[in-house]
Biopython code that builds the backbone (N, CA, C, O; Angstrom):
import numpy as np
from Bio.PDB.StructureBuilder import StructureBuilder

atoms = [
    (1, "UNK", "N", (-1.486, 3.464, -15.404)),
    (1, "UNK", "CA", (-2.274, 2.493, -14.657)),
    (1, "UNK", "C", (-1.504, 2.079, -13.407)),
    (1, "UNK", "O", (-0.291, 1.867, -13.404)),
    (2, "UNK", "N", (-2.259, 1.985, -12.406)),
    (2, "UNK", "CA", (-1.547, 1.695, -11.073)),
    (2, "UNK", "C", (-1.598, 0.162, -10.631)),
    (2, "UNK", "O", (-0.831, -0.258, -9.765)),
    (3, "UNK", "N", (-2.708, -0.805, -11.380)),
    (3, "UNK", "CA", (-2.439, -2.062, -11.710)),
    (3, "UNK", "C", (-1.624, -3.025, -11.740)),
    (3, "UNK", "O", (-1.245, -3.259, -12.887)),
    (4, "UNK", "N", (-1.033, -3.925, -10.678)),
    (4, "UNK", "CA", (-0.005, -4.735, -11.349)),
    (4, "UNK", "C", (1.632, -4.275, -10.642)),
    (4, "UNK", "O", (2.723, -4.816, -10.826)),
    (5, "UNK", "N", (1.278, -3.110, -9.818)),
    (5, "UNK", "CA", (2.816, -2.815, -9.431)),
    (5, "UNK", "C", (2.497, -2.617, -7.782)),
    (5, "UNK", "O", (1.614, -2.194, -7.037)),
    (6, "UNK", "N", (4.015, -3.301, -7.737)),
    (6, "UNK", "CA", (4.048, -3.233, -5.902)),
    (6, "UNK", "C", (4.515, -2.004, -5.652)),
    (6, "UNK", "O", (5.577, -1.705, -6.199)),
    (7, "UNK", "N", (3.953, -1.158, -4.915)),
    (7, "UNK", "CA", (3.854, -0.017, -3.863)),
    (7, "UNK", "C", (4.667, 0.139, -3.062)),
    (7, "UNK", "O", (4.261, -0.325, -1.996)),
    (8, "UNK", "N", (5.264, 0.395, -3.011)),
    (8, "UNK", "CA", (6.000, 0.818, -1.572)),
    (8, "UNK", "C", (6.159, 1.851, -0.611)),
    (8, "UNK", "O", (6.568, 2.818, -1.254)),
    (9, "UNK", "N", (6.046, 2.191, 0.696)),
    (9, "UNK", "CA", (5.580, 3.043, 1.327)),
    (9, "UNK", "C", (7.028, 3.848, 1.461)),
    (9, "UNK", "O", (7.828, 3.546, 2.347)),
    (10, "UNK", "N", (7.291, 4.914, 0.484)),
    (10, "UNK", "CA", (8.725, 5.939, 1.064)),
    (10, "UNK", "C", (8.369, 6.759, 2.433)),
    (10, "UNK", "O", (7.790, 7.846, 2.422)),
    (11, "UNK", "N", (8.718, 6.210, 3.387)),
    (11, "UNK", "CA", (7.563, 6.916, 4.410)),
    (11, "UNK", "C", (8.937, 8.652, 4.324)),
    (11, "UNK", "O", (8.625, 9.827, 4.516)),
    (12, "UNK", "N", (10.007, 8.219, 4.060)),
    (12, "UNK", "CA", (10.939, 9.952, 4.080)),
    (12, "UNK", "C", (10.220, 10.972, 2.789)),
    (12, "UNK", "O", (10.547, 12.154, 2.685)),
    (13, "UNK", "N", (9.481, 10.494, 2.102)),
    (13, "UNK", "CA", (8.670, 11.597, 1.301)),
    (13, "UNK", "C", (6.883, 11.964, 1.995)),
    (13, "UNK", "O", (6.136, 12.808, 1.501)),
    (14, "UNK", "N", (6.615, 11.279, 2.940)),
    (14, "UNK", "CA", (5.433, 11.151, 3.376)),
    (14, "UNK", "C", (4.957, 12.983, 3.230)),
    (14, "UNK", "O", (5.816, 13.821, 3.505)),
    (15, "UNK", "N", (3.921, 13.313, 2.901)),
    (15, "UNK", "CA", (3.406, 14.759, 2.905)),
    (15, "UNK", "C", (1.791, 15.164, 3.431)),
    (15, "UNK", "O", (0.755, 14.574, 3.126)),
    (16, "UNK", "N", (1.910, 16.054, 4.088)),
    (16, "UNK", "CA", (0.537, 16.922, 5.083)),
    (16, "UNK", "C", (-0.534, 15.544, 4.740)),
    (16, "UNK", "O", (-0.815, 14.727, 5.617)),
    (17, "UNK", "N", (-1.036, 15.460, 3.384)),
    (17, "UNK", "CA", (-2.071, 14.818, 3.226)),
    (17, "UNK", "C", (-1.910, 13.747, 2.558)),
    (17, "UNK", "O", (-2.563, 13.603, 1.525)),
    (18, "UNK", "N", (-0.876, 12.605, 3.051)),
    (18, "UNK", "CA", (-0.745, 10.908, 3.339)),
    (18, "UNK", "C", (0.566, 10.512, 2.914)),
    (18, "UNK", "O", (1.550, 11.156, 2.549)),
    (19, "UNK", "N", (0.330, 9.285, 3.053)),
    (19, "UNK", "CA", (1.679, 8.402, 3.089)),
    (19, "UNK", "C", (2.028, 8.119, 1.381)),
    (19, "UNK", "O", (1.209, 7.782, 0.526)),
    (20, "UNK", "N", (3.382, 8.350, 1.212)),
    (20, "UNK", "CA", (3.980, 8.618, -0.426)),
    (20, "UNK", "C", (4.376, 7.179, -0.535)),
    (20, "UNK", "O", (5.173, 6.706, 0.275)),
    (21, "UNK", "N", (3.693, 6.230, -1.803)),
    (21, "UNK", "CA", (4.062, 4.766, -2.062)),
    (21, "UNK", "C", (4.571, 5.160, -3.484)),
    (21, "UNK", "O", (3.848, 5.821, -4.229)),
    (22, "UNK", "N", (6.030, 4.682, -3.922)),
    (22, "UNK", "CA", (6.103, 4.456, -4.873)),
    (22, "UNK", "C", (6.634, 3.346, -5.751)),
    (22, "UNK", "O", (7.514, 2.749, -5.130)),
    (23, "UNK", "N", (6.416, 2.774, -7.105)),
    (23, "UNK", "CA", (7.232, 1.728, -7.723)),
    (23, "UNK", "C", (8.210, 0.759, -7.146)),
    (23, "UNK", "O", (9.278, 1.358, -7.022)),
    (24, "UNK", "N", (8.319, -0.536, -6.719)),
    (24, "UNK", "CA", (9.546, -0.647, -6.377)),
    (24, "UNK", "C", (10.528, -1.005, -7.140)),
    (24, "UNK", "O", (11.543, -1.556, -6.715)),
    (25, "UNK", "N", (10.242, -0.637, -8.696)),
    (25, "UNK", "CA", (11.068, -0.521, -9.617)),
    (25, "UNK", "C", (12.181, 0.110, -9.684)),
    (25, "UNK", "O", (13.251, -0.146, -10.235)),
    (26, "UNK", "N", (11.799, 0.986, -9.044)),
    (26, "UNK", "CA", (12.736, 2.816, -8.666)),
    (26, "UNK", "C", (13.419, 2.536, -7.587)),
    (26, "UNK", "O", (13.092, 1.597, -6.861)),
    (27, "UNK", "N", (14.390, 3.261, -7.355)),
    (27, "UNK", "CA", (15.290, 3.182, -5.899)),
    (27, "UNK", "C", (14.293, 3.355, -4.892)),
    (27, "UNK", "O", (13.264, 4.024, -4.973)),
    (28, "UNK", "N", (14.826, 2.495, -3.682)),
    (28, "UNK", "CA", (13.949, 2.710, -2.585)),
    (28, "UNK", "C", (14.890, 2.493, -1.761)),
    (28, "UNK", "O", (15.465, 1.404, -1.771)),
    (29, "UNK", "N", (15.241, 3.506, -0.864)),
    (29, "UNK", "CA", (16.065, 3.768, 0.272)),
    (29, "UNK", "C", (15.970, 2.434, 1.042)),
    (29, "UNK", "O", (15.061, 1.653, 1.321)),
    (30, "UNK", "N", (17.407, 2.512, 1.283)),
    (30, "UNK", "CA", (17.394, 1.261, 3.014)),
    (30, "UNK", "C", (16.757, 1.815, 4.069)),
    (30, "UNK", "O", (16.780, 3.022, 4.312)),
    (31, "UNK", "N", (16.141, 0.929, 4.764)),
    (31, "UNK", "CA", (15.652, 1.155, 5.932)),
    (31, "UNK", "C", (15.708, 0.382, 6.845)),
    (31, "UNK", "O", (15.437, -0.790, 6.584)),
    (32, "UNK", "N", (16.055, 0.724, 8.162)),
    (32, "UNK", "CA", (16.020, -0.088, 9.234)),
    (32, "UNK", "C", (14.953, -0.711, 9.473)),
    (32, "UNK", "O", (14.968, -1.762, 10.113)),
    (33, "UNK", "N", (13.735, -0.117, 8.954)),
    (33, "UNK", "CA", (12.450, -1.093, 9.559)),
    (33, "UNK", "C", (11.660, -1.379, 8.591)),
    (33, "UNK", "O", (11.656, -0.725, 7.548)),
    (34, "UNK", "N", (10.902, -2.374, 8.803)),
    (34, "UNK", "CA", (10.256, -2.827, 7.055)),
    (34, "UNK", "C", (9.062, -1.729, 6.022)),
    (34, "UNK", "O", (8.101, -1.071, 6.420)),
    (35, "UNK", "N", (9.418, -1.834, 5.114)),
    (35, "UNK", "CA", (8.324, -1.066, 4.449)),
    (35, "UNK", "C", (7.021, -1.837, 3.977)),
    (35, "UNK", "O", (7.002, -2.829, 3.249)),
    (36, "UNK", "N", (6.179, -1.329, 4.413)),
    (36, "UNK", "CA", (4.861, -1.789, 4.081)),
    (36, "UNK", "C", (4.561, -1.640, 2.298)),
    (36, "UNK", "O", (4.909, -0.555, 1.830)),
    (37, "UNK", "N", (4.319, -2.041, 1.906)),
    (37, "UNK", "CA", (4.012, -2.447, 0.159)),
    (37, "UNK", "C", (2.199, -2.727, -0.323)),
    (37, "UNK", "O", (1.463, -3.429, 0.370)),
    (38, "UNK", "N", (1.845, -2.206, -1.287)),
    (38, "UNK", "CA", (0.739, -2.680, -1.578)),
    (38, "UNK", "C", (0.315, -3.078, -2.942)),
    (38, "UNK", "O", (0.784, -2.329, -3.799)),
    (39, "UNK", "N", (-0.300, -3.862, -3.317)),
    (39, "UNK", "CA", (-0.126, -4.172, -4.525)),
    (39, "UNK", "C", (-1.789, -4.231, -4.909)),
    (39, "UNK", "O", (-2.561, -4.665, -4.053)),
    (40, "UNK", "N", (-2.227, -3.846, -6.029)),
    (40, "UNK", "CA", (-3.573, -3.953, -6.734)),
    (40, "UNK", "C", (-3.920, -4.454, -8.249)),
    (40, "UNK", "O", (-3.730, -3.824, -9.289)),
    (41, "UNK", "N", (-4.533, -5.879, -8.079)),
    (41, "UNK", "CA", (-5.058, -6.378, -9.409)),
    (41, "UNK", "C", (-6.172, -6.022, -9.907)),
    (41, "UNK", "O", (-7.181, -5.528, -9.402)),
    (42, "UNK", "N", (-5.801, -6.425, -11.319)),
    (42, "UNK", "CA", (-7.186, -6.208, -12.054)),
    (42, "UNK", "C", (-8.283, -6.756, -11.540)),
    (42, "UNK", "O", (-9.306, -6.071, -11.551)),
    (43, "UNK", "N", (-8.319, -7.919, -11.055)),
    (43, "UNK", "CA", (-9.654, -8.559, -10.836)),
    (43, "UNK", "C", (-10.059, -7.493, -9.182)),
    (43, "UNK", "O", (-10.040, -8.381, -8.329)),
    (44, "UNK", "N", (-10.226, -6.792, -8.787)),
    (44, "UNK", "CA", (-10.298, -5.868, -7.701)),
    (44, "UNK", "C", (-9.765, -6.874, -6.271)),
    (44, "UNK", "O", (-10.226, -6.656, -5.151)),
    (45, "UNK", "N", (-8.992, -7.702, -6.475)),
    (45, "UNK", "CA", (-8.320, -8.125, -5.246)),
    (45, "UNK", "C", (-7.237, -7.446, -4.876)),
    (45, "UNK", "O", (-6.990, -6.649, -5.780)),
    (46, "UNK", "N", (-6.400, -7.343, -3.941)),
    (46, "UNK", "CA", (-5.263, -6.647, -3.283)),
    (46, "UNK", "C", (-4.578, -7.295, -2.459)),
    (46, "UNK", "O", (-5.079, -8.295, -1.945)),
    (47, "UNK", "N", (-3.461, -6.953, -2.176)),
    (47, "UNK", "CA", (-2.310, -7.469, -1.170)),
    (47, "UNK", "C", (-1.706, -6.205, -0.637)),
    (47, "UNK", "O", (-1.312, -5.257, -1.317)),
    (48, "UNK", "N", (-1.676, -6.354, 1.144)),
    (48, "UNK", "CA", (-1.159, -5.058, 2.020)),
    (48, "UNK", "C", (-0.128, -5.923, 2.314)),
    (48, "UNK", "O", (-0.350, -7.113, 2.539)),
    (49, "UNK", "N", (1.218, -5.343, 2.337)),
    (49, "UNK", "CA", (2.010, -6.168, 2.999)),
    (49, "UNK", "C", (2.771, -4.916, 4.096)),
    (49, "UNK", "O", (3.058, -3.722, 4.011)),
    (50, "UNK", "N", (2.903, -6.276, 5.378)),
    (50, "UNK", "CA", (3.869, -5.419, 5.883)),
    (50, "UNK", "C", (4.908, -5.907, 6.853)),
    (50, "UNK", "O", (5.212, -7.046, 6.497)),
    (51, "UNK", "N", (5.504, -5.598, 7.790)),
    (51, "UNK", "CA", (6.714, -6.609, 8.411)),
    (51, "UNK", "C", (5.953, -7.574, 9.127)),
    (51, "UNK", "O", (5.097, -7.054, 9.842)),
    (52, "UNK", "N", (6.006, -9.160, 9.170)),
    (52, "UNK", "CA", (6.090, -9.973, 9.936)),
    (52, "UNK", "C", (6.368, -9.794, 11.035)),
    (52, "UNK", "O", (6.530, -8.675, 11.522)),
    (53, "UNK", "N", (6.495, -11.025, 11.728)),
    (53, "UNK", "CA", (7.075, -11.344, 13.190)),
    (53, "UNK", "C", (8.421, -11.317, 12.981)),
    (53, "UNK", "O", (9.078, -10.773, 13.868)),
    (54, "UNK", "N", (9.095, -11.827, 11.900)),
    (54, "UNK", "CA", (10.440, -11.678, 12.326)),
    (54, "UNK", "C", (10.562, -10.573, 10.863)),
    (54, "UNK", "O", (11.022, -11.064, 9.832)),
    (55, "UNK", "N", (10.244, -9.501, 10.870)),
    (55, "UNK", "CA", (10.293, -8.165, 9.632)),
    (55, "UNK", "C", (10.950, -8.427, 8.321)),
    (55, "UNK", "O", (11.763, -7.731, 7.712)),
    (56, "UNK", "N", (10.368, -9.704, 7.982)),
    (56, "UNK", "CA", (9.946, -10.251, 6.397)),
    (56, "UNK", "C", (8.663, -9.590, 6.322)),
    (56, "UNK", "O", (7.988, -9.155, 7.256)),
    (57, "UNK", "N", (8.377, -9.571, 4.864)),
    (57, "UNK", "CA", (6.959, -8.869, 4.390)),
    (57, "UNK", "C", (6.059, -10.392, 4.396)),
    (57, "UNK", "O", (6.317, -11.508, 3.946)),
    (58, "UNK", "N", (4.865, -9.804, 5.157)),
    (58, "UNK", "CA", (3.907, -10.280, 5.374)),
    (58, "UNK", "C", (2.579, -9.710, 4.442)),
    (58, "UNK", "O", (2.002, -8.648, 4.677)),
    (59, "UNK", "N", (2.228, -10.647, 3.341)),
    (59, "UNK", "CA", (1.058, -10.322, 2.513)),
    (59, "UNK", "C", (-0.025, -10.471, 2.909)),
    (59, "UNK", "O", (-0.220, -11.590, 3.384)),
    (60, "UNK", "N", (-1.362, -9.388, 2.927)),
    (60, "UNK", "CA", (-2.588, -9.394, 4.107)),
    (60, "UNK", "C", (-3.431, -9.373, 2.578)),
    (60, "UNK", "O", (-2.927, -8.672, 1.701)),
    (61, "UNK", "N", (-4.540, -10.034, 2.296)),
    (61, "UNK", "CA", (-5.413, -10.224, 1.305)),
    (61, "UNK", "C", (-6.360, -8.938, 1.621)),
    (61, "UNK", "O", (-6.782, -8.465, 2.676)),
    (62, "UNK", "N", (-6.490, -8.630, 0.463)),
    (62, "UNK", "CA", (-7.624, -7.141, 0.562)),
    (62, "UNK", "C", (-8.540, -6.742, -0.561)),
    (62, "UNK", "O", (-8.146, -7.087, -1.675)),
    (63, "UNK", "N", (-9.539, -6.169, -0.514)),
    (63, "UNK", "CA", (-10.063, -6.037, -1.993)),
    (63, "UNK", "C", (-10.018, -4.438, -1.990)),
    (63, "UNK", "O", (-10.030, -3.725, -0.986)),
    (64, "UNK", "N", (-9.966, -4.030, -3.311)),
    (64, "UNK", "CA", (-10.484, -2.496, -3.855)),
    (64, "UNK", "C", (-11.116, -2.041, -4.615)),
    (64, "UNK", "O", (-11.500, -2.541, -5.673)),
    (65, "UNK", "N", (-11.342, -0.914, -4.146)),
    (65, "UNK", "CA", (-12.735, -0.028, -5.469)),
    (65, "UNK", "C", (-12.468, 1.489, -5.341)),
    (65, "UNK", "O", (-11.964, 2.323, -4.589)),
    (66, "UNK", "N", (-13.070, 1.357, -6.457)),
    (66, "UNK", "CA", (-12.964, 3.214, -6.986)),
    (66, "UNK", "C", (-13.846, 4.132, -6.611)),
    (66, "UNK", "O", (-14.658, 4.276, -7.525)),
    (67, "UNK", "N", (-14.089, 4.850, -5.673)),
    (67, "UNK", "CA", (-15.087, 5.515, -4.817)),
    (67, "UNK", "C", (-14.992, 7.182, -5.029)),
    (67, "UNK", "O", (-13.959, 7.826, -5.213)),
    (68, "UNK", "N", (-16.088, 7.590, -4.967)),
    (68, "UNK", "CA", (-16.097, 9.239, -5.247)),
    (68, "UNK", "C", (-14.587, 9.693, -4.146)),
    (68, "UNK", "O", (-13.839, 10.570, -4.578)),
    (69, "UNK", "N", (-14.304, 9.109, -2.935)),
    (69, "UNK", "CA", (-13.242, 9.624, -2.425)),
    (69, "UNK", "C", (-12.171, 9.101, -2.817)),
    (69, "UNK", "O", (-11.238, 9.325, -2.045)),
    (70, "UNK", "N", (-11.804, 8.227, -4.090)),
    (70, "UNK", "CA", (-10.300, 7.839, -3.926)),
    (70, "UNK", "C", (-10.588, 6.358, -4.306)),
    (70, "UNK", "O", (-11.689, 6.046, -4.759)),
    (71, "UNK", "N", (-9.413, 5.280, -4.086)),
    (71, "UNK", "CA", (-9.201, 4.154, -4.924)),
    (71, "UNK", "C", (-9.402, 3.642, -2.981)),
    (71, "UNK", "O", (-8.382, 3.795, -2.310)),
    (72, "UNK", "N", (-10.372, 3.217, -2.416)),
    (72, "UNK", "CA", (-10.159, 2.376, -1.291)),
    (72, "UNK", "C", (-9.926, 1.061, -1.419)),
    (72, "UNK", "O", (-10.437, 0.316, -2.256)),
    (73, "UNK", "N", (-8.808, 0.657, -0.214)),
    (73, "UNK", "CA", (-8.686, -0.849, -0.161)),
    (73, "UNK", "C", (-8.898, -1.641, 1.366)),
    (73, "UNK", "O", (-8.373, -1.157, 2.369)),
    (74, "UNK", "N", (-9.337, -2.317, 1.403)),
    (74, "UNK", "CA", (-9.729, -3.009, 2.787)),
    (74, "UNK", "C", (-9.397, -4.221, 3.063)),
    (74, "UNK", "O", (-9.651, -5.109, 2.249)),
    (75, "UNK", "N", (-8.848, -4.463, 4.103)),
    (75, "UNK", "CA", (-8.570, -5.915, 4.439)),
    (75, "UNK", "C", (-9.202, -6.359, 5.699)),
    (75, "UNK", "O", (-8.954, -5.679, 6.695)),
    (76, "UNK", "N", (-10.137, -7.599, 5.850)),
    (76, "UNK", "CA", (-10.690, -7.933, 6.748)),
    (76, "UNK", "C", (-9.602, -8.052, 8.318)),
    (76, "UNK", "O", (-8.377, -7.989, 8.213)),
    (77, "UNK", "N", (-10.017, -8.156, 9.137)),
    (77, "UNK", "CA", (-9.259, -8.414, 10.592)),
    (77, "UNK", "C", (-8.783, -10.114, 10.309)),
    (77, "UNK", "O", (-9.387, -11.077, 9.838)),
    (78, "UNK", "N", (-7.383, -9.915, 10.859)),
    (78, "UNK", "CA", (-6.775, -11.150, 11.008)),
    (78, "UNK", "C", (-6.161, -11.634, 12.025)),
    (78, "UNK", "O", (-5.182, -10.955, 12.335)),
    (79, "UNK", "N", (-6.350, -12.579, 12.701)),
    (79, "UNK", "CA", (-5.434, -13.179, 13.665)),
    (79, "UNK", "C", (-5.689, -11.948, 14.704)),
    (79, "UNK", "O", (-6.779, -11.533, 15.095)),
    (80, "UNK", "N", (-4.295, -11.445, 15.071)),
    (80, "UNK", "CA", (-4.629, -9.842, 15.888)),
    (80, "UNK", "C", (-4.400, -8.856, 15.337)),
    (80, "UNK", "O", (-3.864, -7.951, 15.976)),
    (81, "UNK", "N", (-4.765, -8.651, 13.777)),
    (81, "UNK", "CA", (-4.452, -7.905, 12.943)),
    (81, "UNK", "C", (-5.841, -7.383, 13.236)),
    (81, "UNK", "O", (-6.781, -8.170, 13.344)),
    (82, "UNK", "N", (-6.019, -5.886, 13.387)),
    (82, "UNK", "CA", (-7.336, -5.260, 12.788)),
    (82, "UNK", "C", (-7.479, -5.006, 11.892)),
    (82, "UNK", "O", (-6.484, -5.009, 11.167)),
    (83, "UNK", "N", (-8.937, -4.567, 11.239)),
    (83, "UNK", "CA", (-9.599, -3.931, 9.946)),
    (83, "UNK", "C", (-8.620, -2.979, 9.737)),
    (83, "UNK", "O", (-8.245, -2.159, 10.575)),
    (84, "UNK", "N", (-8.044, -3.149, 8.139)),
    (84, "UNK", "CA", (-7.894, -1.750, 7.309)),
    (84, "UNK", "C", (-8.319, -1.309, 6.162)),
    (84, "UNK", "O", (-8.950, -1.895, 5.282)),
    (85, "UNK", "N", (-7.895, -0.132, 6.230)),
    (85, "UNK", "CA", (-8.422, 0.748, 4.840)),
    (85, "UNK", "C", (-7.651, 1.652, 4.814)),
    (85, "UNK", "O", (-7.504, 2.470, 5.722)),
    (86, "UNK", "N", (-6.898, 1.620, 3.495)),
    (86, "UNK", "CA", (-6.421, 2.739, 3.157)),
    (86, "UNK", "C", (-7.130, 3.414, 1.671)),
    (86, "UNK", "O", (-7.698, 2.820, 0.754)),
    (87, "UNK", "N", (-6.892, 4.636, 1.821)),
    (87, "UNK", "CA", (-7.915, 5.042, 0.642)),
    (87, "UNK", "C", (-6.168, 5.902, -0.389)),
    (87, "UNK", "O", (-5.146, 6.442, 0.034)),
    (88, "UNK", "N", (-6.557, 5.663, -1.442)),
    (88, "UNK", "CA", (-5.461, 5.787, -2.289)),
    (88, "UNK", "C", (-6.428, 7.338, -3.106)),
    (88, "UNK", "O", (-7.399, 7.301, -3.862)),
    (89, "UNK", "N", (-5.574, 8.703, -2.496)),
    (89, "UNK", "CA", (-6.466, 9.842, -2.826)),
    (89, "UNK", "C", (-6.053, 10.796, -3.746)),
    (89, "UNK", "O", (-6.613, 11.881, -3.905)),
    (90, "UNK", "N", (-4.849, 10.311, -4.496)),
    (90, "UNK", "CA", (-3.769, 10.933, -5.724)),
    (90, "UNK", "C", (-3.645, 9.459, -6.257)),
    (90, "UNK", "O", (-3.831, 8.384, -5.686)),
    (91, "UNK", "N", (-3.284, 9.755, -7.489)),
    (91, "UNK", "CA", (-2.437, 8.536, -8.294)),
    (91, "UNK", "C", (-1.751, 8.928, -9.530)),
    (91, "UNK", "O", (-2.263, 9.755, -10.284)),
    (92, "UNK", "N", (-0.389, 8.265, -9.830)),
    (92, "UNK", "CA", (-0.337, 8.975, -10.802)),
    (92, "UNK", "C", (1.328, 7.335, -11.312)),
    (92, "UNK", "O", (1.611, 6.345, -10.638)),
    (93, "UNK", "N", (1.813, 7.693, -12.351)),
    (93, "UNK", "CA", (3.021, 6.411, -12.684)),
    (93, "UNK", "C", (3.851, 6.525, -12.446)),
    (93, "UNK", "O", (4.822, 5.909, -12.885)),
    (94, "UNK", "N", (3.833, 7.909, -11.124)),
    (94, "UNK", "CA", (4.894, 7.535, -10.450)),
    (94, "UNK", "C", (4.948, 7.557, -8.643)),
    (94, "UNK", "O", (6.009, 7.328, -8.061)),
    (95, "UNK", "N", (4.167, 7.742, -8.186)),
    (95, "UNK", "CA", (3.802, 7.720, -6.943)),
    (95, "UNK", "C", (2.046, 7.673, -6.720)),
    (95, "UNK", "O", (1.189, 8.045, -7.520)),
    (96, "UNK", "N", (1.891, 7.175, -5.565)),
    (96, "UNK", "CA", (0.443, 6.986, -4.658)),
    (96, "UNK", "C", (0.471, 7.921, -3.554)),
    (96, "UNK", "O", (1.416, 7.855, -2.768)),
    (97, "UNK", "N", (-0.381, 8.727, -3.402)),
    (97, "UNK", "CA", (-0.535, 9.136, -1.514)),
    (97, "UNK", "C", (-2.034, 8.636, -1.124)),
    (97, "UNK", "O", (-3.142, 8.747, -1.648)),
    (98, "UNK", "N", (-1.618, 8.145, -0.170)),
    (98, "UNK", "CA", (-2.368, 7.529, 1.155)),
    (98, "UNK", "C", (-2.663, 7.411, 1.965)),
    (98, "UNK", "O", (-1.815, 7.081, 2.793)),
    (99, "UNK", "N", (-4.104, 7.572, 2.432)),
    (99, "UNK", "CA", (-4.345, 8.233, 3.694)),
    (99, "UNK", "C", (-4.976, 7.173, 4.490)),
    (99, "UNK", "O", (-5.323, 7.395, 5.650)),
]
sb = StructureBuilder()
sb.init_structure("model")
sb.init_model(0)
sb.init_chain("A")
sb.init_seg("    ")
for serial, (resi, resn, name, xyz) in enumerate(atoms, 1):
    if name == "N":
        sb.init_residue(resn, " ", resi, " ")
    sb.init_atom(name, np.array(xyz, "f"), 0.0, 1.0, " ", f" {name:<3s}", serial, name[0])
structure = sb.get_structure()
């Protein structure tokens, strides 16, 4: 179940067809610049996070659903944040790819 665990974007495993999130249970390389994280509850709400203004993680409210293409998640436009969606198009307990 992919439920319940924060995501993290390994963008050094990223492959042809999307961005590689995994556990942040597991080692997750240092990085100079912030990693974006996503997290998905049961009740179909979500959290995108990603660097702030000063590159603390910034949590963006989002909802998701299970769609013939994949697990999509969307977060309304904020502030000068635009609309997103990422569609979650593999899953598995130990990594996400994301397109």
């Amino acid at each position: 179940m992919i439920v319940g665990i924060r995501w993290v974007h390994i963008y050094e495993e990223d492959k042809k067809d999307g961005a590689v999130y995994r556990p942040d249970t597991g080692p997750v390389p240092l990085s100079r610049r912030p990693r974006e994280a996503l997290i998905l509850k049961a009740d179909g709400s979500a959290t995108i996070e990603a660097g702030g203004p000063d590159d603390r993680p910034a949590g963006r409210p989002a909802r998701w659903s299970d769609t013939t293409a994949g697990i999509v998640v969307e977060a309304a436009a904020h502030g000068r944040q635009a609309p997103a969606v990422l569609t979650i198009t593999q899953a598995s307990a130990e990594y996400l790819i994301v397109s």
